[in-house]
ROPABA-60970 format. One line per 10 residues: number of its first residue (from 1); for each residue x, y, z of N, C-alpha, C, O. Coordinates in steps of 0.001 Angstrom, whole numbers. Atoms other than C-alpha are relative to their C-alpha. Layout:
! ROPABA-60970
NUM	X,Y,Z,X,Y,Z,X,Y,Z,X,Y,Z | ...
! end
This chain:
! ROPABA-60970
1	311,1050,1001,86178,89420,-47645,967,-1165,172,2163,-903,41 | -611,1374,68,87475,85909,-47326,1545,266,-1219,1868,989,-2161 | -1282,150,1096,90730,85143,-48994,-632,-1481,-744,-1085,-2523,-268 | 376,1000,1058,89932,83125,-52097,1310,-1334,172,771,-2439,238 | -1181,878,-802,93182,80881,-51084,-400,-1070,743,-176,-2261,526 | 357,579,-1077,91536,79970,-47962,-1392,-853,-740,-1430,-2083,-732 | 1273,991,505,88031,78767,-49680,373,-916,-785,-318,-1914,-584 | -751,868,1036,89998,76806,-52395,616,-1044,1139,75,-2146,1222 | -506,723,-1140,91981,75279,-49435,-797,-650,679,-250,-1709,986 | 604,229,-763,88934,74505,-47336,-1200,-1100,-970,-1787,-2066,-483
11	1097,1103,880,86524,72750,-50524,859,-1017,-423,441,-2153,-646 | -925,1731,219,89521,70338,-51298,102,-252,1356,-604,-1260,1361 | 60,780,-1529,89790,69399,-47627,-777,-818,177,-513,-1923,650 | 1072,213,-41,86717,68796,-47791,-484,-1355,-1214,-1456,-2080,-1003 | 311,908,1202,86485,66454,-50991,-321,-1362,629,346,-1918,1502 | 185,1442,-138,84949,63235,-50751,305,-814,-1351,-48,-355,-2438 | -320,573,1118,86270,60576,-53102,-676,-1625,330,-1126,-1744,1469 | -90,1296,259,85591,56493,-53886,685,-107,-301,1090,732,-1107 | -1665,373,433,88733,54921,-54294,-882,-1825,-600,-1688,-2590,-70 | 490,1880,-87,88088,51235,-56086,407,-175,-1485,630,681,-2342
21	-445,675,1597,88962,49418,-59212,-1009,-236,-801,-813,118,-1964 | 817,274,965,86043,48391,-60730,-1530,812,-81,-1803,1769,643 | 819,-843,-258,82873,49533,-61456,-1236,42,1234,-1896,1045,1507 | 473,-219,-1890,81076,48862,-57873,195,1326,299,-818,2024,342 | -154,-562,-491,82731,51377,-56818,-329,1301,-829,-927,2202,-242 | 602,-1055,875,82113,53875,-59707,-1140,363,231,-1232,1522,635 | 1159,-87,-41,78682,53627,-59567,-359,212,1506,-1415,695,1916 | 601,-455,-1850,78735,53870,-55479,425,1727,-306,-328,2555,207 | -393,-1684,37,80161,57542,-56244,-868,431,-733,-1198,1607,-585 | 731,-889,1028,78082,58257,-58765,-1797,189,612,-2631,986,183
31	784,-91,-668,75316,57388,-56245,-158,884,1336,-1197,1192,1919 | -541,-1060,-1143,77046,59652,-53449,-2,1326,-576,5,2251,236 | -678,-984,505,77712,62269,-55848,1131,434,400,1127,1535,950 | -1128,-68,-244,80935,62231,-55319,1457,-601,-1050,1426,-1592,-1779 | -839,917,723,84246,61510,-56912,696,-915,19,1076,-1113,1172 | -445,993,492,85921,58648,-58329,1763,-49,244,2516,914,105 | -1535,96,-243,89418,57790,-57638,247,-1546,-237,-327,-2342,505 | -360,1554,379,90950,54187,-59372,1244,-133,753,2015,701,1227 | -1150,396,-754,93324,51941,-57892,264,-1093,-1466,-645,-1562,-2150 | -351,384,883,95304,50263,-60437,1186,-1437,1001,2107,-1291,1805
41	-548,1572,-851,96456,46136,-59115,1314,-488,-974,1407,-1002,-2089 | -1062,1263,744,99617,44751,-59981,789,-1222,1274,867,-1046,2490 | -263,839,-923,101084,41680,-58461,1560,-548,-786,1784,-684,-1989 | -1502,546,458,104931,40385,-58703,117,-992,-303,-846,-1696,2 | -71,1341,107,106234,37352,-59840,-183,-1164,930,-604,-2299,708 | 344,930,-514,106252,35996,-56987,-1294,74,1581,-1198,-295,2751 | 1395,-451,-693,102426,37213,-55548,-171,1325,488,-1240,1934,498 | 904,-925,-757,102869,40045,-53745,-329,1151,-868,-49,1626,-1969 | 1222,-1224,894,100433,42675,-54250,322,1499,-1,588,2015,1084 | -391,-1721,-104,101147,46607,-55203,-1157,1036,-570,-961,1584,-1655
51	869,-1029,76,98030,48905,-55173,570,1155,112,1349,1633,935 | -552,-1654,252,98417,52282,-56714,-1409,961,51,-2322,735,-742 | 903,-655,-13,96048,54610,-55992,-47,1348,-1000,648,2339,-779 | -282,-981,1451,95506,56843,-59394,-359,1334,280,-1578,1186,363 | -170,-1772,267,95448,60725,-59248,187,-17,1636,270,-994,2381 | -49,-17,-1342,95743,62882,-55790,-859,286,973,-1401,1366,737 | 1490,109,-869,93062,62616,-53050,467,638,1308,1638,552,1677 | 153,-726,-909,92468,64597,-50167,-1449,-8,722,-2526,102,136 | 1502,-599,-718,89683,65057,-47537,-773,-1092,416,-1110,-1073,1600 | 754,899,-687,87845,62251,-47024,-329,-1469,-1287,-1024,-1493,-2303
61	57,1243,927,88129,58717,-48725,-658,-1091,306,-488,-1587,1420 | 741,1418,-419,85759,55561,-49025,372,-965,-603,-247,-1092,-1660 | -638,827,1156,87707,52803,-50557,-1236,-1363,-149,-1712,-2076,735 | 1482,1109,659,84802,50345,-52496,788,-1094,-766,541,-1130,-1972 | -593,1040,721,87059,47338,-53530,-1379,-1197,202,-2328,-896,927 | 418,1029,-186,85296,44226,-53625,618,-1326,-1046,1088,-1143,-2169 | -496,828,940,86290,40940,-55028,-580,-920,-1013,-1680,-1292,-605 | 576,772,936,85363,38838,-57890,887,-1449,-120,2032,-1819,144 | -808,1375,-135,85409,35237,-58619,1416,-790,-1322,1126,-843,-2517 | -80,1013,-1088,87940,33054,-58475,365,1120,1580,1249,1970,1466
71	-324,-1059,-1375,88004,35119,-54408,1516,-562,497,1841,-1717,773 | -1020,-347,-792,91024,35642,-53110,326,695,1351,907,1769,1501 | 92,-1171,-923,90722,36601,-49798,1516,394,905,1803,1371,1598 | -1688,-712,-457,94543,36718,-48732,396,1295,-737,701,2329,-143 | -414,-1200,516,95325,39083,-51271,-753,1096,-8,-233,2203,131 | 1088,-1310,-131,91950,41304,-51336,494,334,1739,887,1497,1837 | 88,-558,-954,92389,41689,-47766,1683,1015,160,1684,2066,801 | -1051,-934,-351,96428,43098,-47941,-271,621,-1351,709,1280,-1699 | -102,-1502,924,95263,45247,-51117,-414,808,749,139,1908,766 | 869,-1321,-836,92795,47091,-48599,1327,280,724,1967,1214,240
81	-388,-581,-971,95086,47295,-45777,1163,801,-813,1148,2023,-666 | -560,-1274,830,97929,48753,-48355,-559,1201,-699,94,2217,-939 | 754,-1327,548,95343,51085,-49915,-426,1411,1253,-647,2616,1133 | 899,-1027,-1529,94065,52629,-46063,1592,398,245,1579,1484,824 | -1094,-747,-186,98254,53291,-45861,166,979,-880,404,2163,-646 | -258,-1009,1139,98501,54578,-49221,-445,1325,479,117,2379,778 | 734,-1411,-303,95976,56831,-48478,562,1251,1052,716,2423,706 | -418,-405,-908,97237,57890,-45056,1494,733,-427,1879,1826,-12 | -1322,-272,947,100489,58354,-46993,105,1429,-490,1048,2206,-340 | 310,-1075,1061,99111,61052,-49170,-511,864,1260,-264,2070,1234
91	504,-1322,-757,97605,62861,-46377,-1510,-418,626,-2051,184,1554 | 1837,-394,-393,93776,61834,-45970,-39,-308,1216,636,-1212,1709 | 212,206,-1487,92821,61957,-42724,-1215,-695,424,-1112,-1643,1203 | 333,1587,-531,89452,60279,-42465,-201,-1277,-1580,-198,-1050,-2790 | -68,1423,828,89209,56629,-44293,-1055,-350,388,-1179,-286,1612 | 470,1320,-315,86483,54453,-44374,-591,-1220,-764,-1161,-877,-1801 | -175,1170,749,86059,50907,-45672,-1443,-396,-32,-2198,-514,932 | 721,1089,223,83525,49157,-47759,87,-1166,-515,317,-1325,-1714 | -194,1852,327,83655,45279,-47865,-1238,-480,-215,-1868,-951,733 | 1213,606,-152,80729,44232,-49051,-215,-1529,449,-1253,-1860,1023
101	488,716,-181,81357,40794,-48792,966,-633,1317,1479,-1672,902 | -664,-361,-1285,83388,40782,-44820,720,-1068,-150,132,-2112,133 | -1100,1277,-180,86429,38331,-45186,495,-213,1198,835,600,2058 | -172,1031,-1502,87118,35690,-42489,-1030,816,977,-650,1316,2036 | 1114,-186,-1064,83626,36771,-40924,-323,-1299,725,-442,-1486,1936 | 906,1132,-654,82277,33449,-40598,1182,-202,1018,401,-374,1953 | -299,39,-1463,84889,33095,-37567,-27,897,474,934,1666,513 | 313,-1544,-915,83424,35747,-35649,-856,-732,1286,-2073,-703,1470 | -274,775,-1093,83946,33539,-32399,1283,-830,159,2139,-792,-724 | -976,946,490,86404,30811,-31329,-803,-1264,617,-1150,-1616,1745
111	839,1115,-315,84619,27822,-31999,1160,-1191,903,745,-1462,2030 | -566,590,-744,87563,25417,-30709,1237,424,196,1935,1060,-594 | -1219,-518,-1138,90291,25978,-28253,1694,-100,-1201,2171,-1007,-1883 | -1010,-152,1259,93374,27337,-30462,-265,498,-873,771,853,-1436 | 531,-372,1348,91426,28592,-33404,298,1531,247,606,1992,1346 | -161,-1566,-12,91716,32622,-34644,-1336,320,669,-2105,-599,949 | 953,-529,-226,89072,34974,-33437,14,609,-1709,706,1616,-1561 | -444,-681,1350,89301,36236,-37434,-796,1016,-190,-509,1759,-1128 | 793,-1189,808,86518,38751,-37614,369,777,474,637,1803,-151 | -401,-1344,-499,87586,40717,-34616,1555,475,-756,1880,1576,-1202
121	-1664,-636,400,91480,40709,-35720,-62,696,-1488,739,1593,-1751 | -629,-510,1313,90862,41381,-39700,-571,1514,618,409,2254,702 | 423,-1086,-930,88653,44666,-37706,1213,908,518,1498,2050,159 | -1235,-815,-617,91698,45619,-35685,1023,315,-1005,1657,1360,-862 | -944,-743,606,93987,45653,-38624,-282,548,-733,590,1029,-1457 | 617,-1025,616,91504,47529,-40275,63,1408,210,270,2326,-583 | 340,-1153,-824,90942,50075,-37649,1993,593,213,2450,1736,219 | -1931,-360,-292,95364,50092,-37044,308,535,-1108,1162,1420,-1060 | -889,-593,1545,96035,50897,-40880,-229,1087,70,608,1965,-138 | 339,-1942,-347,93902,54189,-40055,-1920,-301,-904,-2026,516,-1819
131	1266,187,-9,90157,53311,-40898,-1077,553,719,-1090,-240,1660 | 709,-388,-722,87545,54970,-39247,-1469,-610,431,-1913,-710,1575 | 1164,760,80,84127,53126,-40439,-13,-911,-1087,285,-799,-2276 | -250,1043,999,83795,49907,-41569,-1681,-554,-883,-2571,-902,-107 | 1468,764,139,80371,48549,-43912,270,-939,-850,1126,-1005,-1732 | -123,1301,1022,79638,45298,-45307,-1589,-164,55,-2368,669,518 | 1184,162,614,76510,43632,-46475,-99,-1547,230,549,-2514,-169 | 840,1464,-935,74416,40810,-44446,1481,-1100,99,1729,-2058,-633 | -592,989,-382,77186,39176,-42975,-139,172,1863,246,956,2730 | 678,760,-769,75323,36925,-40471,-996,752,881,-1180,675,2096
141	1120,-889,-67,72466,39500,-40691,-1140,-357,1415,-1926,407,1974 | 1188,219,-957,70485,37245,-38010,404,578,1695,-320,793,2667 | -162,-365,-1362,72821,38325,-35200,255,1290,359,275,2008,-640 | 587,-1294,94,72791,41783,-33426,1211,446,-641,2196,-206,-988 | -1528,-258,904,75223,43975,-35084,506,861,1040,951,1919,597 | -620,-166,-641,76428,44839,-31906,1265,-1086,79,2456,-904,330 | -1379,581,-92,78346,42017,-32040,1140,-323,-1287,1975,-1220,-1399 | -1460,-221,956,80566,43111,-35223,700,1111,581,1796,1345,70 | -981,-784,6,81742,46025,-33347,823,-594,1447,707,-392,2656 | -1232,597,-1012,84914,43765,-32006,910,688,-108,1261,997,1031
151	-954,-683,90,87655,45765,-33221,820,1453,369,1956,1900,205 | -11,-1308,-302,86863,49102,-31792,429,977,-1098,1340,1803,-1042 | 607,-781,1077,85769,50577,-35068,-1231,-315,-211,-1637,-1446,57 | 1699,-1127,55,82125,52247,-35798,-525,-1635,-1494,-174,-1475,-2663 | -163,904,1086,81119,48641,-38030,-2249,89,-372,-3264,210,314 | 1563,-132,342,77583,48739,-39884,-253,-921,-1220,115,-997,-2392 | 682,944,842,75850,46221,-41103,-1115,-139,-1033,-2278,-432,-756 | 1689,34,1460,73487,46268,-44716,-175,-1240,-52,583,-2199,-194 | 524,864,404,71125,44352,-44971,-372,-699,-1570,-1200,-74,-2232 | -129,198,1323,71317,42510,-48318,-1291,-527,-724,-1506,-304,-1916
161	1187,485,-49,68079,40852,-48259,-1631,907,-656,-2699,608,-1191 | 1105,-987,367,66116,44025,-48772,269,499,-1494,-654,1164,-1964 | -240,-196,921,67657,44526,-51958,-594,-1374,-1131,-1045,-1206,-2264 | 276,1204,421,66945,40769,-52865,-1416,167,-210,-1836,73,-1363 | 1801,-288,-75,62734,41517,-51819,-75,1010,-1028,-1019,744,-1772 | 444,-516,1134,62951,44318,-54402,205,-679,-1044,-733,-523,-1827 | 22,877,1215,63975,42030,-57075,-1070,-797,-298,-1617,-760,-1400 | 860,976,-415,61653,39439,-55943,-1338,732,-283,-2287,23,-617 | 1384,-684,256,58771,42037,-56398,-305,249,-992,-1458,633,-1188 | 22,-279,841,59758,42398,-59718,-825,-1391,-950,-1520,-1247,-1955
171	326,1568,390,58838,38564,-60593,-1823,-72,161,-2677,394,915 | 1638,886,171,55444,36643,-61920,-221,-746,785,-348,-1767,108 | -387,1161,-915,55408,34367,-58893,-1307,-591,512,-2128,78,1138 | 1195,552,-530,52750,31889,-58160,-324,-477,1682,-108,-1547,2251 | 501,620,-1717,51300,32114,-54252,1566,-574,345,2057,-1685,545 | -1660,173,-481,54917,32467,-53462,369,-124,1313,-35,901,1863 | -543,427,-1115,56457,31115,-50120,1521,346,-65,2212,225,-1076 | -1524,-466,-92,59985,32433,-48719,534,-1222,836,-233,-1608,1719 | -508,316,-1261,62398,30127,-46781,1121,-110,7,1728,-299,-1047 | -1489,-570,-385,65584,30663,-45299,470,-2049,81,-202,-2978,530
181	-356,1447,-25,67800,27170,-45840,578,303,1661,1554,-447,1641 | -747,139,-549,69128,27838,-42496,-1175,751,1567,-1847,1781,1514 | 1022,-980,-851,67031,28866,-39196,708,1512,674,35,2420,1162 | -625,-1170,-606,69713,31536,-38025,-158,1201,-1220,343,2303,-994 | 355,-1306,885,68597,33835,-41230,-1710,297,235,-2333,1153,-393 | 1583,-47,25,64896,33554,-40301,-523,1308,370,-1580,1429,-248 | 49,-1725,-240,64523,37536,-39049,127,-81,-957,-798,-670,-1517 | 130,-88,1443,65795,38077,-42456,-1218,-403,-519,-2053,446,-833 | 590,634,1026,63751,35723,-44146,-1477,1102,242,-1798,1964,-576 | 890,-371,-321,60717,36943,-42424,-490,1498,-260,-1651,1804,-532
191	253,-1257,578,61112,40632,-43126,-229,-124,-1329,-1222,401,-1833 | 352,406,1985,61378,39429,-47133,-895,69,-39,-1319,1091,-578 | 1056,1008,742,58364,37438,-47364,-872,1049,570,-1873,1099,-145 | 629,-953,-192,56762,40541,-45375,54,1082,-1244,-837,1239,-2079 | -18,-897,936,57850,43096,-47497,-581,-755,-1426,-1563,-151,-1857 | 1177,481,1639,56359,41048,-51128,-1058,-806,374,-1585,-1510,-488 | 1358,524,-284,53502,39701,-49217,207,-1477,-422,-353,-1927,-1422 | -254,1034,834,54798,36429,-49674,-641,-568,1538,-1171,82,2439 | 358,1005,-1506,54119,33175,-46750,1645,-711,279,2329,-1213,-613 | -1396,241,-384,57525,32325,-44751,-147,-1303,827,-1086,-1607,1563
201	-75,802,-625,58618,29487,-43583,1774,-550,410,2759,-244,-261 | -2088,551,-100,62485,27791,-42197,71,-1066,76,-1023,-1529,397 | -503,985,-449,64231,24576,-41868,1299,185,331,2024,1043,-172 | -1179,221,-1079,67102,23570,-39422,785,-591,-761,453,-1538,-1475 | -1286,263,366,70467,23276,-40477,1057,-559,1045,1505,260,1846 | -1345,307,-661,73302,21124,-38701,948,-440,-545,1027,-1334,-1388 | -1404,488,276,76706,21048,-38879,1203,-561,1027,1457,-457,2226 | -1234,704,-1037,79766,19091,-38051,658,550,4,1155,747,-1104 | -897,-937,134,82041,21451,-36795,1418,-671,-374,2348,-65,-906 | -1045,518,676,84503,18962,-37489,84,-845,-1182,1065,-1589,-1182
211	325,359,1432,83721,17702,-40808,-895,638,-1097,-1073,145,-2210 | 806,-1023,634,81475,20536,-42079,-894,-490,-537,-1549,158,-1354 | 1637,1040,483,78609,17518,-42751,-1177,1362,228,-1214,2277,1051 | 1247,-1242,-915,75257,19725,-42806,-1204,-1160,-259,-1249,-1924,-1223 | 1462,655,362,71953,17959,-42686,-980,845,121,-631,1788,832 | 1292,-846,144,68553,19741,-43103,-1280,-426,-84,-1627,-1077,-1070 | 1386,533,-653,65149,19032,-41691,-1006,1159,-771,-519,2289,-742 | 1530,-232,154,61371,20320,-43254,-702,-686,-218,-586,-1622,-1010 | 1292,559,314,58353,19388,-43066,-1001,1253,-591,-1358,2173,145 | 1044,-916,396,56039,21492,-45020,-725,-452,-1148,-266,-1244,-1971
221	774,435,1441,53259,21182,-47658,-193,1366,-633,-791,2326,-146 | -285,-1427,336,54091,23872,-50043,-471,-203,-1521,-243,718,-2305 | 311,161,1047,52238,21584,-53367,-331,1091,-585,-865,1900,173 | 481,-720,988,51555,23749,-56107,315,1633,-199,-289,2436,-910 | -466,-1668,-600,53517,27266,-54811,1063,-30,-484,1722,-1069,-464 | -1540,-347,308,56643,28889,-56256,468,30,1477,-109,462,2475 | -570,-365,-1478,58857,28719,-53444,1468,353,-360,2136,-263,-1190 | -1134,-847,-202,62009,31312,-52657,524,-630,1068,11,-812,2172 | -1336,355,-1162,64990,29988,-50853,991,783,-641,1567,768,-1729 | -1561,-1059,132,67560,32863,-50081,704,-655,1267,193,-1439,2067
231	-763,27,-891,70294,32678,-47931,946,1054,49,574,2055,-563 | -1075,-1014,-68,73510,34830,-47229,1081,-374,-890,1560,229,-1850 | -1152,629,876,76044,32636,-48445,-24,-1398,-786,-364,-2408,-170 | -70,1048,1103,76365,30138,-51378,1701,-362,-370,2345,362,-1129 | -1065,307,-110,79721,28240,-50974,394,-960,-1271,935,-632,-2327 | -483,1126,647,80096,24693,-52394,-1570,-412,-762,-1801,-1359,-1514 | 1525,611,513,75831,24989,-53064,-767,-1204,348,-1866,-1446,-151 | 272,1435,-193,75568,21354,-51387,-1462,268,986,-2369,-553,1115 | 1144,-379,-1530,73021,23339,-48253,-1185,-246,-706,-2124,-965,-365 | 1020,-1030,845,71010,25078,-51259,-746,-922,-757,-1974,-860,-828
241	877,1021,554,70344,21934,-53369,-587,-546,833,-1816,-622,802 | 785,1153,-1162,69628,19772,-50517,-1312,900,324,-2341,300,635 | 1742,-350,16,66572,22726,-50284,-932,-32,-1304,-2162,3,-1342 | 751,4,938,65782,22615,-53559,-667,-1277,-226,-1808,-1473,-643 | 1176,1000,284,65337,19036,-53537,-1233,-100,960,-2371,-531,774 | 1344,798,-869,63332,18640,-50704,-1158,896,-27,-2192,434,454 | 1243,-1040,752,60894,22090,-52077,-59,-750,-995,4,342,-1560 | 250,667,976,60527,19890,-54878,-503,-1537,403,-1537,-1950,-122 | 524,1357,-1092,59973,16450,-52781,-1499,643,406,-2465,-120,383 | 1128,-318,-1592,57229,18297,-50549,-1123,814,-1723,-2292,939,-1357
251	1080,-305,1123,55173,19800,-54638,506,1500,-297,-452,2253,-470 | -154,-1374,240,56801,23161,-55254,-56,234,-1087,895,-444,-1478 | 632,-301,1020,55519,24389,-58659,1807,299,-782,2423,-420,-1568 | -1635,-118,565,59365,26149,-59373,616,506,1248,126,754,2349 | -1162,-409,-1511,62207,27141,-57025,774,1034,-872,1062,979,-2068 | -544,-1229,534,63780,30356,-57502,942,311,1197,404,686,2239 | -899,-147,-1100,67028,30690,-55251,535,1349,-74,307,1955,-1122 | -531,-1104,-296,68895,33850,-53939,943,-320,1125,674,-1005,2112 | -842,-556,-994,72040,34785,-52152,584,1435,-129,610,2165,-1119 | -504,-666,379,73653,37126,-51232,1705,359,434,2426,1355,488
261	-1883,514,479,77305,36116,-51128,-166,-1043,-775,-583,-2066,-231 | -212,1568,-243,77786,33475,-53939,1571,928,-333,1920,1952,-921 | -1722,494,122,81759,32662,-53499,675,-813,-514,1897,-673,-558 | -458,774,913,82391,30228,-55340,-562,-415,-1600,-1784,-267,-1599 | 190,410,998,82114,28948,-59249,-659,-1128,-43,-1524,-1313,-899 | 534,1677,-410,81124,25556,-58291,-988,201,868,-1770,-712,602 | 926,23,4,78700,26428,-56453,-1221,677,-229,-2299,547,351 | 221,-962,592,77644,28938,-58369,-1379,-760,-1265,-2484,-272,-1501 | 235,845,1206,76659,26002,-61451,-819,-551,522,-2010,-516,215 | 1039,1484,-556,75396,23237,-59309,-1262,641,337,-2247,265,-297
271	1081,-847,-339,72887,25753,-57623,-674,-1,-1471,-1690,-676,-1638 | 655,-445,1121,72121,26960,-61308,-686,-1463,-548,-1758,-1511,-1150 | 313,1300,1064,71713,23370,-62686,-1354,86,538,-2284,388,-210 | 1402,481,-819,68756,22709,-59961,-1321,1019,576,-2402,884,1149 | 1668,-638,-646,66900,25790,-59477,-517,562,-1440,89,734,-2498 | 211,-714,1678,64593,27319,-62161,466,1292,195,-102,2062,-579 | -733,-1116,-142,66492,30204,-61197,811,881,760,308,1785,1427 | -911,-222,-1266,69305,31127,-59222,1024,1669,-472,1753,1907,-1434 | -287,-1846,8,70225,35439,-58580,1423,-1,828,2040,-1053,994 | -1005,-505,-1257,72990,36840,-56134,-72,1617,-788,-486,2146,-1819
281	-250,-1879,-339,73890,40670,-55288,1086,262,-889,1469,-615,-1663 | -1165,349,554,76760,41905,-56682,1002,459,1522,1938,1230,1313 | -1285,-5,-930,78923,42109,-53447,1258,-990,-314,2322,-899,298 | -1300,230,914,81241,39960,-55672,-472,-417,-1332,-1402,-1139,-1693 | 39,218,1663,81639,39986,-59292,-105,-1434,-324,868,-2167,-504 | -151,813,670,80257,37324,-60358,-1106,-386,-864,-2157,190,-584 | 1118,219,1713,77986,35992,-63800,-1537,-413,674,-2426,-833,-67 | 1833,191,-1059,74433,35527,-60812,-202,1401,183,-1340,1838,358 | 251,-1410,-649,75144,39201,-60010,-1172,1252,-302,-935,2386,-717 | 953,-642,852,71888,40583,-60864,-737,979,886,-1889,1271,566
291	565,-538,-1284,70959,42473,-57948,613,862,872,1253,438,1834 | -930,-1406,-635,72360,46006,-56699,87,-64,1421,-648,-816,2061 | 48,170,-1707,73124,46401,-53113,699,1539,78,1117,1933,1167 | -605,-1187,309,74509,49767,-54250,-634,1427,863,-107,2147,1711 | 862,-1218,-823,71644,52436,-53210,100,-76,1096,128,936,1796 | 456,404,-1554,71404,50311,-49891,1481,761,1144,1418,1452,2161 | -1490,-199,89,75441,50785,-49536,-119,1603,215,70,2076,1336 | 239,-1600,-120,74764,54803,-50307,-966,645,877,-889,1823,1228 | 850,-921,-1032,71976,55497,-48036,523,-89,1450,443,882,2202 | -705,252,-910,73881,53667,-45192,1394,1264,276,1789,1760,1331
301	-1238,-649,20,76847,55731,-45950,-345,1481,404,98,2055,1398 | 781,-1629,62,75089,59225,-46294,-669,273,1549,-431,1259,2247 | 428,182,-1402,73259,58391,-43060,1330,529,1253,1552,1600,1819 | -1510,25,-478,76701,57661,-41297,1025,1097,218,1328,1609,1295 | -870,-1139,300,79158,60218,-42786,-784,1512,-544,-40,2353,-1050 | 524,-1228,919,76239,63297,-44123,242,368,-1146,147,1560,-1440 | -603,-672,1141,77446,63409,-47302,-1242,520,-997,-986,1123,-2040
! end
């Protein structure tokens, strides 16, 4: 007969926990069936940051931080990498990280000579703290997601979009049209407007890489149709109006916007002022967050790790 010792020894080894502060992460465990583990944030007088990770964990940890606005991504990013030591600290052996919303992605290249590579390096000091698998949620969903694994860690990309089309299915929407403000989300877009039987369409986005000017080109006749403009990210909102006016220029009945990063407050408002209705995910806490990305987050994970 087994020594009762040894089975006691072998089902805590075994424990899977969520480590995270708020409730994101609660509710991702409670979708894993699994337990909960808080991290409790304090910061010194003069900034730096001291994550405590609350009770003792063993066996296998998924830390679910994410940030809320105003974002901070200097400090969210050294709470994680002190939390993947903590952990390591205590003993757990594997780690792996969810970011829903992937800080310093958008340089994931080096656009001019001198600049960081930032997506592969925040990756590597992901994978160096002791990380094993990294997931985030549609960041730059149109390209393959072979090319997030720079860091030489296991990186998986959710799609956020599909969470957005169930919302979207939930809506009264008149002879509804989808379009992506940007043509590099158009895969995306196109699976959407598939999945709610909607009609898709894109316009071209340019930017000044050295003045971050964007201009935006359509031509479409879209009179008398609700029309959906999602995107990934909602910054300063300047892309998002410039589609709302010109779906409103070209006869669009109402405009109903979606992201699924917004990052900022400001453009959080301006968006709101101009559409008849503007959503986001909650991959950061913020007052648009109407839209789970949670299940998507747990089936990815379960897939991944078997839990």
């Amino acid at each position: 007969m087994p020594d009762l010792n040894l089975k006691l020894f072998i089902k805590i080894t075994f424990m899977v926990f969520v480590v995270g502060s708020d409730s994101f992460a609660k509710e991702l465990a409670g979708e894993l069936g699994v337990e909960f583990a808080g991290v409790e944030k304090r910061v010194f007088p003069d900034g730096e940051v001291c994550p405590r990770i609350i009770g003792n964990i063993d066996g296998h940890a998924i830390i679910a931080d994410r940030m809320k606005l105003p974002m901070s991504p200097n400090r969210y990013l050294v709470e994680l990498l002190l939390t993947i030591k903590n952990l390591r600290q205590m003993g757990v052996e594997t780690i792996d990280v969810v970011m829903p919303y992937f800080v310093y992605s958008r340089q994931d290249k080096i656009f001019r000579s001198g600049e960081p590579f930032s997506a592969r390096y925040v990756l590597e000091l992901i994978k160096s703290a002791g990380a094993r698998n990294f997931f985030t949620v549609s960041s730059h969903t149109q390209r393959d997601n072979h090319m997030f694994n720079l860091g030489g860690i296991d990186v998986y990309n959710i799609n956020g979009f599909d969470a957005v089309a169930r919302y979207i299915s939930g809506l009264d929407l008149k002879d509804p049209v989808v379009a992506g403000s940007d043509l590099s989300v158009k895969g995306s877009i196109r699976q959407m407007a598939r999945s709610i039987d909607a009609g898709c369409i894109a316009f071209s986005k340019e930017r000044d890489l050295r003045t971050g000017e964007i201009k935006l080109k359509w031509s479409f006749d879209i009179s008398g149709r609700d029309i959906i403009i999602a995107d990934d990210i909602v910054s300063s909102g300047h892309t998002m109006v410039s589609s709302i006016e010109i779906a409103k220029d070209s006869g669009a009945a109402k405009v109903y916007c979606f992201a699924i990063h917004a990052v900022s407050a400001e453009g959080i408002d301006l968006v709101s002022s101009k559409a008849d209705k503007f959503v986001s995910t909650d991959t950061i806490d913020n007052p648009t967050a109407e839209i789970s990305v949670i299940k998507d987050v747990a089936e990815k994970i379960k897939a991944v790790s078997g839990i």
